[in-house]
CHARMM internal coordinates of N, CA and C (Angstrom, degrees):
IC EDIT
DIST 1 N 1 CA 1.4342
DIST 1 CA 1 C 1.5324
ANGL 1 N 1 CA 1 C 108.68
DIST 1 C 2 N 1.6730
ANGL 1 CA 1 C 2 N 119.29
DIHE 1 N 1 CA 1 C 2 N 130.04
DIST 2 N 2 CA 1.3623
ANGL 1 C 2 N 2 CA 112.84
DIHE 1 CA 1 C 2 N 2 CA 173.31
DIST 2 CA 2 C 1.6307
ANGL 2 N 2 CA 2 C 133.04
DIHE 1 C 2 N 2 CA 2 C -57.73
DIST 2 C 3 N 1.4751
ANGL 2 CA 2 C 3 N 98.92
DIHE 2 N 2 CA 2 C 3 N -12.53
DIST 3 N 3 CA 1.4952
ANGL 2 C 3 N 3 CA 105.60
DIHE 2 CA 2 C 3 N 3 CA -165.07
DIST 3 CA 3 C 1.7245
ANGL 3 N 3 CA 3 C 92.52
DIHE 2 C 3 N 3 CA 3 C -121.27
DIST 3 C 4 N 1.3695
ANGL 3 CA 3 C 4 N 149.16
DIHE 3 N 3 CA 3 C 4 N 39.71
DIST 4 N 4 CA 0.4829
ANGL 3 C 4 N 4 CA 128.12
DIHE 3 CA 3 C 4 N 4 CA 150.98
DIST 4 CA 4 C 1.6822
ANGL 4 N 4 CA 4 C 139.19
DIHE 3 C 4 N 4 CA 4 C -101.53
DIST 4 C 5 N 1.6457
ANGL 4 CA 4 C 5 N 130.52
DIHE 4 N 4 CA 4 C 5 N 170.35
DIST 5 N 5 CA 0.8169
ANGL 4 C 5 N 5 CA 118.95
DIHE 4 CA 4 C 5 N 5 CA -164.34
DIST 5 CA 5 C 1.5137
ANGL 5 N 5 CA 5 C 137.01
DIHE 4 C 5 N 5 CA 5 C -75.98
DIST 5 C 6 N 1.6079
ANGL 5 CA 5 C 6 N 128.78
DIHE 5 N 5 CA 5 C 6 N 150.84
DIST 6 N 6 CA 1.5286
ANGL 5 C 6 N 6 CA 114.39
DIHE 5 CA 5 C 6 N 6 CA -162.08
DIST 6 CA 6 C 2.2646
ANGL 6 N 6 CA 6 C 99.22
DIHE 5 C 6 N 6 CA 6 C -66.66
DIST 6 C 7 N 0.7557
ANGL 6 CA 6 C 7 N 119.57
DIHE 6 N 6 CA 6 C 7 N 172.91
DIST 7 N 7 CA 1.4914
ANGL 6 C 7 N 7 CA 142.04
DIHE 6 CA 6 C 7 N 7 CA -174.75
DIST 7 CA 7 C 1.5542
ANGL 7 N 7 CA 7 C 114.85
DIHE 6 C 7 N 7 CA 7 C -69.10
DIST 7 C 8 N 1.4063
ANGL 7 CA 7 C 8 N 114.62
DIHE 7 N 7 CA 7 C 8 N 105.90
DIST 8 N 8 CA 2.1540
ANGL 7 C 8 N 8 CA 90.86
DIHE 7 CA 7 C 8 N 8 CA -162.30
DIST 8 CA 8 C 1.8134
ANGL 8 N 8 CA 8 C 99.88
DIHE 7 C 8 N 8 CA 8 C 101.03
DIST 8 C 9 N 1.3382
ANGL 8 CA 8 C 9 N 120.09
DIHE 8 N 8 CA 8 C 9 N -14.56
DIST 9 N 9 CA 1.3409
ANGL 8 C 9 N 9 CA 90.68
DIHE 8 CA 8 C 9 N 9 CA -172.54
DIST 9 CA 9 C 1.9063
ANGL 9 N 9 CA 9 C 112.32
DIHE 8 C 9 N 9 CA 9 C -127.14
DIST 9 C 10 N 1.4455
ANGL 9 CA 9 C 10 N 93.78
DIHE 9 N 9 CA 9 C 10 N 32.97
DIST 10 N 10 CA 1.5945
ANGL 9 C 10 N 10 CA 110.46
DIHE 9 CA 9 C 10 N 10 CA -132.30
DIST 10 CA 10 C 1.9833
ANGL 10 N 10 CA 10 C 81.92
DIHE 9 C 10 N 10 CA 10 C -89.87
DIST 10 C 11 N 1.1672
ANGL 10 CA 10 C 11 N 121.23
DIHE 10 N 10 CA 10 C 11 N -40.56
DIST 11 N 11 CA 1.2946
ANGL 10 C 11 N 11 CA 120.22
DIHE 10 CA 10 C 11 N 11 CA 169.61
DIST 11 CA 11 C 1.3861
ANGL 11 N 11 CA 11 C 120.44
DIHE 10 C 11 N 11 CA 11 C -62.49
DIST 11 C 12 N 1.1528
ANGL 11 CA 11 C 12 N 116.52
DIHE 11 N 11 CA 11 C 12 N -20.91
DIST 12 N 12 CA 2.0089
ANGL 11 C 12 N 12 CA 112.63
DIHE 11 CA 11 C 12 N 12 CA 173.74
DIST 12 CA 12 C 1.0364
ANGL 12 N 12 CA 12 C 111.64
DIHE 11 C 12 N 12 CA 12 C -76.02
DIST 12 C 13 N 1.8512
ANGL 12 CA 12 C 13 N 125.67
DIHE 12 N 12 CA 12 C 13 N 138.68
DIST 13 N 13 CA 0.8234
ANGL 12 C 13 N 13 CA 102.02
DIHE 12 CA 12 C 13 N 13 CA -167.30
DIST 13 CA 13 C 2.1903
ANGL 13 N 13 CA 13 C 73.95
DIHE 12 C 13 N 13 CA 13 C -111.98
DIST 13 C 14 N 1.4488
ANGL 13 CA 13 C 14 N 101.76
DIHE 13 N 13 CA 13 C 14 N 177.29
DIST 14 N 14 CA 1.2763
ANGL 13 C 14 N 14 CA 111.91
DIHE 13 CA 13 C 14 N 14 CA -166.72
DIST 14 CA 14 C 1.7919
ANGL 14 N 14 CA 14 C 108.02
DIHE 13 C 14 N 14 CA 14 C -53.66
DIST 14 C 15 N 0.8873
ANGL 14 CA 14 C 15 N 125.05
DIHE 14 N 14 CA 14 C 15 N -48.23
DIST 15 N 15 CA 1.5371
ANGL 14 C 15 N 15 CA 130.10
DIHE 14 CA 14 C 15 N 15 CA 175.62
DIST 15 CA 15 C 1.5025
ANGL 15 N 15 CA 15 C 112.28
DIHE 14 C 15 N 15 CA 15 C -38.65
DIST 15 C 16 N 1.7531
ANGL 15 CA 15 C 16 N 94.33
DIHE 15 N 15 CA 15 C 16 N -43.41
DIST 16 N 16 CA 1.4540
ANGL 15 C 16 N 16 CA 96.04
DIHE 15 CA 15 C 16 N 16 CA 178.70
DIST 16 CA 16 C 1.5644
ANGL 16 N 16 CA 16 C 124.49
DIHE 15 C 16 N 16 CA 16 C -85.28
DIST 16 C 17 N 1.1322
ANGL 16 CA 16 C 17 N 114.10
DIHE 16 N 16 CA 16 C 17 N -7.11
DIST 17 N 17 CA 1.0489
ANGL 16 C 17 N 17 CA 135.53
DIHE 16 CA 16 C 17 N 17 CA 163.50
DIST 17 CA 17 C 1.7499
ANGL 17 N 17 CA 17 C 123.33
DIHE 16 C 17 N 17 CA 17 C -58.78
DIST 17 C 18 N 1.3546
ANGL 17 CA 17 C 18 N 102.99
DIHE 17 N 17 CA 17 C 18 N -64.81
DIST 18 N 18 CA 1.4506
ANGL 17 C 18 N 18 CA 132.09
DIHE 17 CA 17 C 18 N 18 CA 169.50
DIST 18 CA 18 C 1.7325
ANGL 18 N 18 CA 18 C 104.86
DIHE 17 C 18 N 18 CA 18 C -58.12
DIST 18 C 19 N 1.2543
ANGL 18 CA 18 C 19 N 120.36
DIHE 18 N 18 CA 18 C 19 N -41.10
DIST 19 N 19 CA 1.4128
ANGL 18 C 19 N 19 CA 110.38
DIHE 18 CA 18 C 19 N 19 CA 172.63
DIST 19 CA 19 C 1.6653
ANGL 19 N 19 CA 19 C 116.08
DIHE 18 C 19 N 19 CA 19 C -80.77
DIST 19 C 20 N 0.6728
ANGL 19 CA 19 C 20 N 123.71
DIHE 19 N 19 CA 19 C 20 N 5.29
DIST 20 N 20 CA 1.7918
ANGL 19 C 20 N 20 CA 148.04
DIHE 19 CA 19 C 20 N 20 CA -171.88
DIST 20 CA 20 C 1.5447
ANGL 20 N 20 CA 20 C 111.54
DIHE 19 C 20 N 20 CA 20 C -93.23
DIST 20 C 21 N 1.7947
ANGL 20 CA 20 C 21 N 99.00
DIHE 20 N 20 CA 20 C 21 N -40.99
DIST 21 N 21 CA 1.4164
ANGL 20 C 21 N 21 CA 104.19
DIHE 20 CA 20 C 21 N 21 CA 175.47
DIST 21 CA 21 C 1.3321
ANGL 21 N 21 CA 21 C 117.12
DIHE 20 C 21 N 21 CA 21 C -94.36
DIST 21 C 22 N 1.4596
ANGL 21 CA 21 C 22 N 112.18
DIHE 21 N 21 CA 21 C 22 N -24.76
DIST 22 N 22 CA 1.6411
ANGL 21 C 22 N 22 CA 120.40
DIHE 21 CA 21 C 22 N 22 CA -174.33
DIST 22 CA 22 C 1.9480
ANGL 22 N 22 CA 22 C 95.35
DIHE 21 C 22 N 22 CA 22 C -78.93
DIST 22 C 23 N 1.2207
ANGL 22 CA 22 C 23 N 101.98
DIHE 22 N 22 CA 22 C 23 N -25.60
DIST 23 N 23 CA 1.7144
ANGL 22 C 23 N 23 CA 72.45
DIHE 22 CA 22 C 23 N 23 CA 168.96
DIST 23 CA 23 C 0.7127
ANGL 23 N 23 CA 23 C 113.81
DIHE 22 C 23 N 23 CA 23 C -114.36
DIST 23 C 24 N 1.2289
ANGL 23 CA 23 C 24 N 136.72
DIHE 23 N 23 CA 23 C 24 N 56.81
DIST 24 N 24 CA 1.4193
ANGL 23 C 24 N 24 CA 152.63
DIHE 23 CA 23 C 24 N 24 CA 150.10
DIST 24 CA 24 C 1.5028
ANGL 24 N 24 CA 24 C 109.00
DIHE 23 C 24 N 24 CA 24 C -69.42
DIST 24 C 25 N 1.4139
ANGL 24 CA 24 C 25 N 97.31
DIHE 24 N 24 CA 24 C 25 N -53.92
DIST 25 N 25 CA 1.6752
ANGL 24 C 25 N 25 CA 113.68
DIHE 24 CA 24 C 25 N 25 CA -174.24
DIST 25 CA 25 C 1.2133
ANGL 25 N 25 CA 25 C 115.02
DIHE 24 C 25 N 25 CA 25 C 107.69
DIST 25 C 26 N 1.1021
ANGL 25 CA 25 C 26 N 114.53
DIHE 25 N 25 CA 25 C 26 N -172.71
DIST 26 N 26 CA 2.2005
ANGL 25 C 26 N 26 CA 108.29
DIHE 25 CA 25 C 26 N 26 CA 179.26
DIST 26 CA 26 C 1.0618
ANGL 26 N 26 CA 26 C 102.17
DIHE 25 C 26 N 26 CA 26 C -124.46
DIST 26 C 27 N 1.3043
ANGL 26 CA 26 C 27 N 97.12
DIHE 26 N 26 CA 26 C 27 N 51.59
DIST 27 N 27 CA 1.8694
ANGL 26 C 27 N 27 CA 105.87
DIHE 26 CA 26 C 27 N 27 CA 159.32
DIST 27 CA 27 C 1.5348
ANGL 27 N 27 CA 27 C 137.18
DIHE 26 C 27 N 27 CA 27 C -15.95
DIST 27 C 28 N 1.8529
ANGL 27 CA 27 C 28 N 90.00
DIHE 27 N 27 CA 27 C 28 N -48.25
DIST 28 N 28 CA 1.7527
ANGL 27 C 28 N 28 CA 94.50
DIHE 27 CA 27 C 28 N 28 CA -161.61
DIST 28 CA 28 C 1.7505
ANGL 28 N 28 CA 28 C 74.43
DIHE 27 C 28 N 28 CA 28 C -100.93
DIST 28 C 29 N 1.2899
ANGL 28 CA 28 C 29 N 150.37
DIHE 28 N 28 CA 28 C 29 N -40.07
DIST 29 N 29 CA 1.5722
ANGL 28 C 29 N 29 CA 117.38
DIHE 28 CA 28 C 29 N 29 CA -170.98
DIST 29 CA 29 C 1.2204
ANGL 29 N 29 CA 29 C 115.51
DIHE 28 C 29 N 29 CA 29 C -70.72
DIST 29 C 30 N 1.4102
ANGL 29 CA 29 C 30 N 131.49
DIHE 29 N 29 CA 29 C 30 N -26.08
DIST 30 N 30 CA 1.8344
ANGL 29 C 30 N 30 CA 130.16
DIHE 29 CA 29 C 30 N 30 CA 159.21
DIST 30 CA 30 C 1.9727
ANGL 30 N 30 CA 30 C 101.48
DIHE 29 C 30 N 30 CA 30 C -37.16
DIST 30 C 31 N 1.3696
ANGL 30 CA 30 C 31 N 83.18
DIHE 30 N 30 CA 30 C 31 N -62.82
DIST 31 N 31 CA 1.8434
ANGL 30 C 31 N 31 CA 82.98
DIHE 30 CA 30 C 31 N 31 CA -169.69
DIST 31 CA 31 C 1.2343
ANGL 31 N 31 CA 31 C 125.37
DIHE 30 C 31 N 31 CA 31 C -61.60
DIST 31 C 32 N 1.7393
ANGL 31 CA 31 C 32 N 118.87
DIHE 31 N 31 CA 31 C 32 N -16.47
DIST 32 N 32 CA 0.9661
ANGL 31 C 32 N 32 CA 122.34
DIHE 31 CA 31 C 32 N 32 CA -172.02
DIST 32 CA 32 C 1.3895
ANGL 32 N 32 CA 32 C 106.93
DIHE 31 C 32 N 32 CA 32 C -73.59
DIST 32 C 33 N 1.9102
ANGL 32 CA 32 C 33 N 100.02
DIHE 32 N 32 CA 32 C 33 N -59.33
DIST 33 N 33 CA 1.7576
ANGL 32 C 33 N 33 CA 99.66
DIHE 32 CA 32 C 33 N 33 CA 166.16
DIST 33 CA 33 C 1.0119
ANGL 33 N 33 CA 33 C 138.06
DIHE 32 C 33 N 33 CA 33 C -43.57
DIST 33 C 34 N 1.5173
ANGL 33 CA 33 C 34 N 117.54
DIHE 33 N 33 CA 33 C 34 N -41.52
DIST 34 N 34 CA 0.9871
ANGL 33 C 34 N 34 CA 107.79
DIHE 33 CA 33 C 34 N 34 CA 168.61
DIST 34 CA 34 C 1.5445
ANGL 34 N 34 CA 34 C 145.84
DIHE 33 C 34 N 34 CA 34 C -65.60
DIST 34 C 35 N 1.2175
ANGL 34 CA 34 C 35 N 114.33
DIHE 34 N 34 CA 34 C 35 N -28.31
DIST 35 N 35 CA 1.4227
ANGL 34 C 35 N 35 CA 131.08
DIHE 34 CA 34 C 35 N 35 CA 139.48
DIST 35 CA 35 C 1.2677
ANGL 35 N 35 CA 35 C 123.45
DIHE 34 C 35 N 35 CA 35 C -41.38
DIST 35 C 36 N 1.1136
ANGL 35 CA 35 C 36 N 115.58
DIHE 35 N 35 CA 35 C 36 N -42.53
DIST 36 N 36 CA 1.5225
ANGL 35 C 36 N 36 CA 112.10
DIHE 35 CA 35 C 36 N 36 CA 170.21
DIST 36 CA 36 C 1.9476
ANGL 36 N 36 CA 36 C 123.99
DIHE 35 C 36 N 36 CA 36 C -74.01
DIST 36 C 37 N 1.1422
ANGL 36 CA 36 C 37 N 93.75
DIHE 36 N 36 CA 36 C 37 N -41.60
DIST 37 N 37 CA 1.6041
ANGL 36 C 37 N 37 CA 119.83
DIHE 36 CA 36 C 37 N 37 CA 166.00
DIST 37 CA 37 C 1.3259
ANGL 37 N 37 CA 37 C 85.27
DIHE 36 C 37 N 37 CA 37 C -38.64
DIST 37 C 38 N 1.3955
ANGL 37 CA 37 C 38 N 123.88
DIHE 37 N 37 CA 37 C 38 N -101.81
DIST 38 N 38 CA 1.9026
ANGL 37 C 38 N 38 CA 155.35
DIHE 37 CA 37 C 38 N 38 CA 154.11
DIST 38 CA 38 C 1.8326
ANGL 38 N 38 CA 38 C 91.18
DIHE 37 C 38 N 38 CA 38 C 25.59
DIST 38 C 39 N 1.3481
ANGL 38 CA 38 C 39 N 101.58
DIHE 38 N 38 CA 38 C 39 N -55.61
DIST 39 N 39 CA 1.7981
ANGL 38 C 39 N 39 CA 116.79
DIHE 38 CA 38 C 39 N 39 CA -146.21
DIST 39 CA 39 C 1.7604
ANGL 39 N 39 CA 39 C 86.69
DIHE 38 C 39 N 39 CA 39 C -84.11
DIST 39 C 40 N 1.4599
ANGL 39 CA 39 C 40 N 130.94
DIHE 39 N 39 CA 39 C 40 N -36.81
DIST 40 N 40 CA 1.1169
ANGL 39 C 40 N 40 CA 130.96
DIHE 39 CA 39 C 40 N 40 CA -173.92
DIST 40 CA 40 C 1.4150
ANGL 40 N 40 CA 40 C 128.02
DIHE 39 C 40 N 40 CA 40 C -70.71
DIST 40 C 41 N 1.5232
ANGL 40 CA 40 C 41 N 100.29
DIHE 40 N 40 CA 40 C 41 N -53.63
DIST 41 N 41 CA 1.0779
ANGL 40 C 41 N 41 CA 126.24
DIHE 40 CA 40 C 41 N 41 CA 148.15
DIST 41 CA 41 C 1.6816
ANGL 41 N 41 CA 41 C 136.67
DIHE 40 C 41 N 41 CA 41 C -18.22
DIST 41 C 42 N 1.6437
ANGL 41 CA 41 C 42 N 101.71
DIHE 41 N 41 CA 41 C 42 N -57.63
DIST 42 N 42 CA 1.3837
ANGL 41 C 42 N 42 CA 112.88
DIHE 41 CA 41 C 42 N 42 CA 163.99
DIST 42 CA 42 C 1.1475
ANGL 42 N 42 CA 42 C 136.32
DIHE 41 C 42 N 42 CA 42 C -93.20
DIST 42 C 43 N 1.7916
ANGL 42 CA 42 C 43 N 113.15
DIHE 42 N 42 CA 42 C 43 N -5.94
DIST 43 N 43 CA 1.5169
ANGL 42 C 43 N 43 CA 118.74
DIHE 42 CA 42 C 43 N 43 CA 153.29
DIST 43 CA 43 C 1.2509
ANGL 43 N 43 CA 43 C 114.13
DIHE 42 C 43 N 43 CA 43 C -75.52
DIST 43 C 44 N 1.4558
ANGL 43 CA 43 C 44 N 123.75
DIHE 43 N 43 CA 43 C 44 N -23.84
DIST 44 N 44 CA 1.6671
ANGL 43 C 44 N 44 CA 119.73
DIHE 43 CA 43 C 44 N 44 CA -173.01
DIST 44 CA 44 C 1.8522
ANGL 44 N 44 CA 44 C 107.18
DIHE 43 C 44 N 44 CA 44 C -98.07
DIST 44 C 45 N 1.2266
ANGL 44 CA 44 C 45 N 116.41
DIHE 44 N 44 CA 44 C 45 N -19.35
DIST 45 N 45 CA 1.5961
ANGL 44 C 45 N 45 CA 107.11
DIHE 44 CA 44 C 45 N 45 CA 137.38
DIST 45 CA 45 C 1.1240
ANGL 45 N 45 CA 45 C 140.69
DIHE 44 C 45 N 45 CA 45 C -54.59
DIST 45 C 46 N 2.1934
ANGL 45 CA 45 C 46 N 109.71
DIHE 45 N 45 CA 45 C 46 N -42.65
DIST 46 N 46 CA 1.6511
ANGL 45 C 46 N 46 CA 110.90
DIHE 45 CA 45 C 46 N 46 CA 168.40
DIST 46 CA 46 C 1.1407
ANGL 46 N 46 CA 46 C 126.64
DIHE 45 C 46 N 46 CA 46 C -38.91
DIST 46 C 47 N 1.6005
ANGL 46 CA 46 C 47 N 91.97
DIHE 46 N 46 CA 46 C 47 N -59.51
DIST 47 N 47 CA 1.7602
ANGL 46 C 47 N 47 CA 106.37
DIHE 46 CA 46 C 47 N 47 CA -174.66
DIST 47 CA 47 C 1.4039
ANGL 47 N 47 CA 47 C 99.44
DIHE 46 C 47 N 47 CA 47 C -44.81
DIST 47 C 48 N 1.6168
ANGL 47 CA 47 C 48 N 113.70
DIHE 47 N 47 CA 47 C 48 N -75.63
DIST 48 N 48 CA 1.4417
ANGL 47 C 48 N 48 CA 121.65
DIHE 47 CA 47 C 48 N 48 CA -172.57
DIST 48 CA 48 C 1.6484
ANGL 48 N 48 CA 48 C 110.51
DIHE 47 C 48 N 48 CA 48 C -25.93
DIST 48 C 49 N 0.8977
ANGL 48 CA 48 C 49 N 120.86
DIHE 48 N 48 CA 48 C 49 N -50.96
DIST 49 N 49 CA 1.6514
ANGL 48 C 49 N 49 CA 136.42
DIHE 48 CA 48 C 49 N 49 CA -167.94
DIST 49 CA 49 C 1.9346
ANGL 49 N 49 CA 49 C 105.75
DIHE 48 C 49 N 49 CA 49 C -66.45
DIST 49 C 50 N 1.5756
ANGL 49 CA 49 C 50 N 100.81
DIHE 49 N 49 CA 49 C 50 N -67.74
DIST 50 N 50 CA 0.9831
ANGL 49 C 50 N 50 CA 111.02
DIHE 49 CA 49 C 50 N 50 CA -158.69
DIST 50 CA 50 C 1.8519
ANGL 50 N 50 CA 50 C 114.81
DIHE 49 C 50 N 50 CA 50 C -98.52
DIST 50 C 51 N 1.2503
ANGL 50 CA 50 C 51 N 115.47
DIHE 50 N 50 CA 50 C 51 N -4.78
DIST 51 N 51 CA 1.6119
ANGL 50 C 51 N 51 CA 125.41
DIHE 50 CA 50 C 51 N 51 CA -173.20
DIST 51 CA 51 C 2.1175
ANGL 51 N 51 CA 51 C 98.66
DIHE 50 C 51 N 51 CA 51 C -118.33
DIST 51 C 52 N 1.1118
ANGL 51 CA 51 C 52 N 90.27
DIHE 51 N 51 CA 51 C 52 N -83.59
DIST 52 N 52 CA 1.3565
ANGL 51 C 52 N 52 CA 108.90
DIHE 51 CA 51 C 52 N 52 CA 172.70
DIST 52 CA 52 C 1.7413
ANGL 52 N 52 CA 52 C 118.65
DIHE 51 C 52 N 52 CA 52 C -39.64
DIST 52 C 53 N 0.9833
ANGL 52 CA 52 C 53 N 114.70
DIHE 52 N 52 CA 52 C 53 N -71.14
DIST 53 N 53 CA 1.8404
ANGL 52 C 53 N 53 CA 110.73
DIHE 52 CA 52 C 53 N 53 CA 170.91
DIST 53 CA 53 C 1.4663
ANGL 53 N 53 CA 53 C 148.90
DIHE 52 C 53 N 53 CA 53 C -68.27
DIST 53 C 54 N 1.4211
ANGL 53 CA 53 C 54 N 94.88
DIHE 53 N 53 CA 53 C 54 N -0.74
DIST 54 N 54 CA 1.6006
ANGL 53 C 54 N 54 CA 132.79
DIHE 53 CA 53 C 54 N 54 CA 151.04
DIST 54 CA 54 C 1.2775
ANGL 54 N 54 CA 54 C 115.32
DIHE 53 C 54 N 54 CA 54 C -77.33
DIST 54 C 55 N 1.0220
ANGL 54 CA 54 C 55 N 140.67
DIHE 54 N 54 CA 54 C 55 N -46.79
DIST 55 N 55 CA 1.0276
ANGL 54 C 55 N 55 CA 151.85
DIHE 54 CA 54 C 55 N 55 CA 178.88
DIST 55 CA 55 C 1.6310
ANGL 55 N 55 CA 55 C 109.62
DIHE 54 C 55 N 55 CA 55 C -47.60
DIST 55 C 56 N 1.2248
ANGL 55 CA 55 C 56 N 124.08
DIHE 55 N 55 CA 55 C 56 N -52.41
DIST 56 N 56 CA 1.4313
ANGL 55 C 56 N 56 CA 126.85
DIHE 55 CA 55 C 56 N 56 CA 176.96
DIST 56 CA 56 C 1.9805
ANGL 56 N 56 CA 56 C 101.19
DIHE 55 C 56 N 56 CA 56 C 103.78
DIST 56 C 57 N 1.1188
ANGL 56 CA 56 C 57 N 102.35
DIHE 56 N 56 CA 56 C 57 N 178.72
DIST 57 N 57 CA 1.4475
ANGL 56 C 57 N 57 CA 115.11
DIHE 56 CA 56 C 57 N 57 CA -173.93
DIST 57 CA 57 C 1.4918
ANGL 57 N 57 CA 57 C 98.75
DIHE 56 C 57 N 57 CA 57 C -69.88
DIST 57 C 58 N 1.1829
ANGL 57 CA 57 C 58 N 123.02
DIHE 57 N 57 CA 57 C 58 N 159.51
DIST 58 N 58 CA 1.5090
ANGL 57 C 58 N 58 CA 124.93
DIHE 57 CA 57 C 58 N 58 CA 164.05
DIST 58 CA 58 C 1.3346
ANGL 58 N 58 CA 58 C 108.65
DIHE 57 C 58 N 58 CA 58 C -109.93
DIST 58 C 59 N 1.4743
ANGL 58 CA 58 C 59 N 104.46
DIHE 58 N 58 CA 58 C 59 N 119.50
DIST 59 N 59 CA 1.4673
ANGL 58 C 59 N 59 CA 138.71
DIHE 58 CA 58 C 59 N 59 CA -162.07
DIST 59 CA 59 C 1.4965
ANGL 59 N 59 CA 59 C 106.14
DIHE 58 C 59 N 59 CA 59 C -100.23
END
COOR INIT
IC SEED 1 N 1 CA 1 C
IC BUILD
């Protein structure tokens, strides 16, 4: 049958399933942001570093 269940999991019913994953937590979207945060972070230092502080004071 296409819809049937994997082996070992035949007593869960889907609710319980779904609460199994919600407390898991959102592991991988924390990490994702934060990586991205991480990735933002160090282009808006480059600039700062390498565009911006060459430049000299504005006179």
């Amino acid at each position: 049958m296409i819809n049937s269940d994997l082996p070992g999991e035949t007593t869960d019913t889907l609710d319980e399933r779904v609460e199994r994953i919600v407390a898991a937590g959102p592991r991988g979207a924390l990490t994702l942001a934060g990586i991205t945060t991480a990735i933002v972070i160090a282009l808006w230092l480059a600039f700062y570093l390498f565009v911006f502080l060459p430049r000299g004071a504005l006179q």
